[in-house]
C-alpha positions in Angstrom: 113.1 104.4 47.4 111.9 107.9 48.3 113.2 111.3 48.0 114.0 111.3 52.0 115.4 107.7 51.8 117.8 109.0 49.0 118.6 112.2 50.7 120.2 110.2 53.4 122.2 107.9 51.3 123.2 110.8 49.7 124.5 112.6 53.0 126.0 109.7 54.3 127.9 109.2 51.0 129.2 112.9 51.3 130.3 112.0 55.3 132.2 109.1 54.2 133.9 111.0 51.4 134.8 114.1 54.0 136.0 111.8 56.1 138.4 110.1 53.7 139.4 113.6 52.3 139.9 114.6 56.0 142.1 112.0 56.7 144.0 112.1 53.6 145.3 115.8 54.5 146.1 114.5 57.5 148.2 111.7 56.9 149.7 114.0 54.1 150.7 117.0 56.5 150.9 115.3 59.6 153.1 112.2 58.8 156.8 112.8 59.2 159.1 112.2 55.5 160.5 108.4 55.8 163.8 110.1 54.8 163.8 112.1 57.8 163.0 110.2 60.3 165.8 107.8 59.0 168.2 110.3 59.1 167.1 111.6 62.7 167.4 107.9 63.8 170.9 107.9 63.0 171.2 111.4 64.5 170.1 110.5 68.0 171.0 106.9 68.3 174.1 108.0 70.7 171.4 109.7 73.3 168.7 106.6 72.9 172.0 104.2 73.9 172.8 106.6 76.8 169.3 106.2 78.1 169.0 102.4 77.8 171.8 102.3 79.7 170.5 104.4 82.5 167.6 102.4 82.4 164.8 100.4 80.6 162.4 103.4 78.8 158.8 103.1 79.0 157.8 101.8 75.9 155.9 104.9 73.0 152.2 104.0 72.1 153.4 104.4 68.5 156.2 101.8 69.4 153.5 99.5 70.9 150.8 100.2 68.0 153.6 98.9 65.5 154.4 96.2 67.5 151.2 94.9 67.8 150.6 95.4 63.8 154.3 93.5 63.3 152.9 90.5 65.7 149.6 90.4 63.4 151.0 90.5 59.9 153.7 87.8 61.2 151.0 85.3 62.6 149.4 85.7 59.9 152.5 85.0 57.6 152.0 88.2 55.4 155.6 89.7 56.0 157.0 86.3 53.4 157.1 85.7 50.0 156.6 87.6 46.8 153.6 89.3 47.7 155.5 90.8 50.7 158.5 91.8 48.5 156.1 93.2 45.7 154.5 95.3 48.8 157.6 96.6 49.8 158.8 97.6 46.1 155.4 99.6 45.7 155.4 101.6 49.1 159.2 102.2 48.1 158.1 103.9 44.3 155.7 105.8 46.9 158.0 107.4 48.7 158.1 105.4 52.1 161.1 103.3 52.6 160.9 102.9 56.5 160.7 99.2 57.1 157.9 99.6 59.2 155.5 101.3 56.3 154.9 97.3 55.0 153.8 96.4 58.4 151.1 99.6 58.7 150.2 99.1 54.9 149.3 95.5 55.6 147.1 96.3 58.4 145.5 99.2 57.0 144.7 96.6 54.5 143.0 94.1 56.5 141.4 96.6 59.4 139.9 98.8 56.3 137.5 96.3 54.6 136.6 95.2 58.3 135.8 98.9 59.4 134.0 99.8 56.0 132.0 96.8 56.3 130.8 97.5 60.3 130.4 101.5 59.7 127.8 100.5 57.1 125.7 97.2 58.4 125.7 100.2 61.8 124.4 102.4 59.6 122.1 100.5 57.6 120.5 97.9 60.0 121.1 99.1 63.5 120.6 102.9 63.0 117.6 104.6 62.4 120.0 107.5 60.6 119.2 105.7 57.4 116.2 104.3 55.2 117.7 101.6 52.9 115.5 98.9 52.4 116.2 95.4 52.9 117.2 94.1 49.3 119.7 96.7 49.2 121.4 96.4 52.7 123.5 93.7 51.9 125.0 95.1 48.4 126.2 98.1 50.2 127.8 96.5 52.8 130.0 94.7 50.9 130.4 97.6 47.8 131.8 98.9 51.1 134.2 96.1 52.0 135.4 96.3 48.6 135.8 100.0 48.5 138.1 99.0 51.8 140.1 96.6 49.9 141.0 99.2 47.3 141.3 102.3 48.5 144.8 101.4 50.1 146.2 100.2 46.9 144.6 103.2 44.9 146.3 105.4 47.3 149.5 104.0 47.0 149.1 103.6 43.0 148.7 107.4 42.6 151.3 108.8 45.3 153.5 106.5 43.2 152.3 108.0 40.1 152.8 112.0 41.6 155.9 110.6 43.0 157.4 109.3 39.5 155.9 112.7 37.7 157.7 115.2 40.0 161.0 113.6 39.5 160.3 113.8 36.1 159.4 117.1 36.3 162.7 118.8 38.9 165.4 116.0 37.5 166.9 119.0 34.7 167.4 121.3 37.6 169.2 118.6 39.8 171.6 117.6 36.9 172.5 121.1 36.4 173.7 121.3 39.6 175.1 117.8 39.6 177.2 119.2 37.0 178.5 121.7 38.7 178.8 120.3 41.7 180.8 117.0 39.7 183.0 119.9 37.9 184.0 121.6 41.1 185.6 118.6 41.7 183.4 116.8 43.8 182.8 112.4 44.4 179.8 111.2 42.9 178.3 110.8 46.0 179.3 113.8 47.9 177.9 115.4 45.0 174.7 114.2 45.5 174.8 115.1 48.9 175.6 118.7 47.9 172.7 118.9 46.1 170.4 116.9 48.0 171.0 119.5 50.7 170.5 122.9 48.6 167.2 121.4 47.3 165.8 120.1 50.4 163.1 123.0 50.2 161.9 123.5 46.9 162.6 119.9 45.3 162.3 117.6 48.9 161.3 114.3 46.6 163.8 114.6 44.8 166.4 115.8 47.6 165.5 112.5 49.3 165.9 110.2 46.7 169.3 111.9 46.1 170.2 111.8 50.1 169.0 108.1 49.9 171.4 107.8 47.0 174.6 109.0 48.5 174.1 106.9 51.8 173.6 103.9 50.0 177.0 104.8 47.9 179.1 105.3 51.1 178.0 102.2 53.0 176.9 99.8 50.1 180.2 97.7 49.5 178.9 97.1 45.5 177.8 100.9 44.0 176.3 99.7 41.1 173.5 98.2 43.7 172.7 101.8 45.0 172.4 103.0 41.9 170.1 99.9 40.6 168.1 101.1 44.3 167.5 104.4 43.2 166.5 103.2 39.3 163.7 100.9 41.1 162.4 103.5 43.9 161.5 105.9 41.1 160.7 104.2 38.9 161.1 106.5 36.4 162.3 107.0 32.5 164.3 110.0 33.4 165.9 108.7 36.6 166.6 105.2 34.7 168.4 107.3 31.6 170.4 109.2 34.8 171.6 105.7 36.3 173.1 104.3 32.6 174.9 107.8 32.3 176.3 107.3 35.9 177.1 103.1 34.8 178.5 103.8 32.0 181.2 106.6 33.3 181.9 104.0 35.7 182.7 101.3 33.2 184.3 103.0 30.4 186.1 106.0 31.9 183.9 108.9 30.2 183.7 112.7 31.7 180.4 112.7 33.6 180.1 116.5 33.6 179.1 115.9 29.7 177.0 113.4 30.2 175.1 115.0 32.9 175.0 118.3 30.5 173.8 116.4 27.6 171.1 114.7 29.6 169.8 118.0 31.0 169.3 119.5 27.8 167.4 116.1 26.7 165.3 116.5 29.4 164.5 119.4 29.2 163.8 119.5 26.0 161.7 116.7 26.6 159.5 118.5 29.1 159.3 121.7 26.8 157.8 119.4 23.8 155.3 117.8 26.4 154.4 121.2 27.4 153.7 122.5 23.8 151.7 119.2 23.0 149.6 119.8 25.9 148.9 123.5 24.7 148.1 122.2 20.8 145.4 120.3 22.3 143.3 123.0 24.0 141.3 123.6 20.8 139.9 120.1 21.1 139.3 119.7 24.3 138.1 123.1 24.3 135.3 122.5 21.9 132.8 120.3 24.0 132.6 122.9 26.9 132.6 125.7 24.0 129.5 124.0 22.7 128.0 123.2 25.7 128.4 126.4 28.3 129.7 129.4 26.1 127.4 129.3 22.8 124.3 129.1 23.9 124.8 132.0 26.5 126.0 133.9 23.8 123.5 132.9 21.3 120.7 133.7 24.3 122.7 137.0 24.6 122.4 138.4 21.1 118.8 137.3 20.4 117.2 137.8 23.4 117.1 142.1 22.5 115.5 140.9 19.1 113.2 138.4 20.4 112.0 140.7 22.9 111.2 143.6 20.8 109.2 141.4 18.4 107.1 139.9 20.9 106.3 143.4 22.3 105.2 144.6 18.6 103.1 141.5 18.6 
């Protein structure tokens, strides 16, 4: 392959990867909270019934894009079985619990690969954008379809991952004012609600989960469920340790406002010993870069003067 040839893999691999990026930020900044859009649901479901009622509305494109992915995934029989429910539990530890994020997922799934796969035998056989030779087409086509297969799960995999870190991360704060919200005299789960609403702004993952948490506990006729629901959305340690404290007051009678105290001071504690673990290993993962970049400048630096001046009284 030439130089040109490889220039243009090269700028069609950037393209692809701007692209991705692109839509990434998109999606990220553009797509409204699952959380809220429940909530808002239940909001305005008075006005939607007045306006059936005055007439049959013109069906949304978004309402007829999801209808069209529901019909797919169902005549396809991908909506059943434990792959479906294993689906669902993973966009749920993601942060989308609308019961239409399975549907998109799956299609995103299946049109992905397709659209990978096309975008690249376009580009590689039927454009003249590209000089790939022959032997080569065909591998990158379908490194392309697999690329298509995985990127949806990767995705998921690490918003999951962010998702369970920043609960991690913001839970201390929330117990503390659990605690005080519980010792003011507050229910459970108007106590969560309290607090779900004050840190809307600067914790809104972990204001959700919390809002999620108190609506389950007001209209789930077995509590204990909602709190097993918010132990498998997170999926975390922290949150896990949070719903035996909450089980066990339940059970046995004991003050919460301790055990919520006791658990913030663990956690936090916890975090603080992560955070000076982190800093004792900057020496070693400083070395390699030390080695590499800042030594040999320096070493240039200092003999370079001397170097100089005995060339010149050579």
């Amino acid at each position: 392959m030439d130089l040109a040839g490889a220039e243009q893999i090269f700028t069609a691999v950037s393209a692809a990867a701007a692209f991705v990026t692109f839509w990434a930020l998109w999606s990220a900044f553009a797509v409204q909270p699952p959380i809220e859009g429940r909530l808002g649901a239940l909001r305005t479901r008075r006005m939607k019934t007045r306006s059936e009622q005055a007439g049959p509305a013109k069906p949304s494109p978004k309402a007829t894009s999801l209808g069209f992915m529901r019909l797919l995934a169902d005549r396809l029989n991908l909506l059943r079985g434990a792959a479906a429910d294993q689906t669902t539990r993973k966009l749920r530890r993601a942060g989308f619990v609308s019961r239409d994020a399975a549907v998109v997922y799956i299609f995103i799934k299946l049109a992905l690969p397709l659209a990978l796969g096309f975008l690249m035998i376009l580009l590689t056989s039927t454009s003249s954008l590209f000089d790939v030779p022959e032997n080569m087409i065909l591998p990158i086509c379908m490194g392309a379809v697999l690329a298509g297969f995985m990127l949806p799960d990767l995705y998921i995999k690490n918003v999951a991952t962010k998702r369970r870190e920043i609960l991690t991360l913001v839970l201390p704060e929330g117990l503390d004012l659990l605690t005080i919200c519980v010792e003011a005299g507050l229910s459970i789960d108007a106590a969560f609600r309290r607090v779900a609403k004050e840190m809307r702004d600067p914790m809104p993952e972990l204001s959700a989960e919390f809002e999620m948490t108190a609506i389950e506990l007001t209209y789930l006729p077995d509590r204990q469920q909602a709190l097993e629901n918010m132990n498998e959305r997170s999926d975390s340690p922290a949150i896990a340790a949070l719903v035996n404290a909450l089980r066990q007051t339940e059970k046995y009678g004991t003050p919460l406002a301790n055990s919520l105290r006791i658990l913030s001071q663990e956690f936090r504690q916890t975090r603080a010993s992560k955070a000076e673990e982190k800093g004792a290993r900057m020496p070693a993962l400083m070395t390699v870069p030390l080695m590499v970049f800042i030594l040999p400048t320096l070493i240039t630096v200092l003999l370079a003067p001397a170097l100089m001046s005995t060339f010149a009284l050579m």
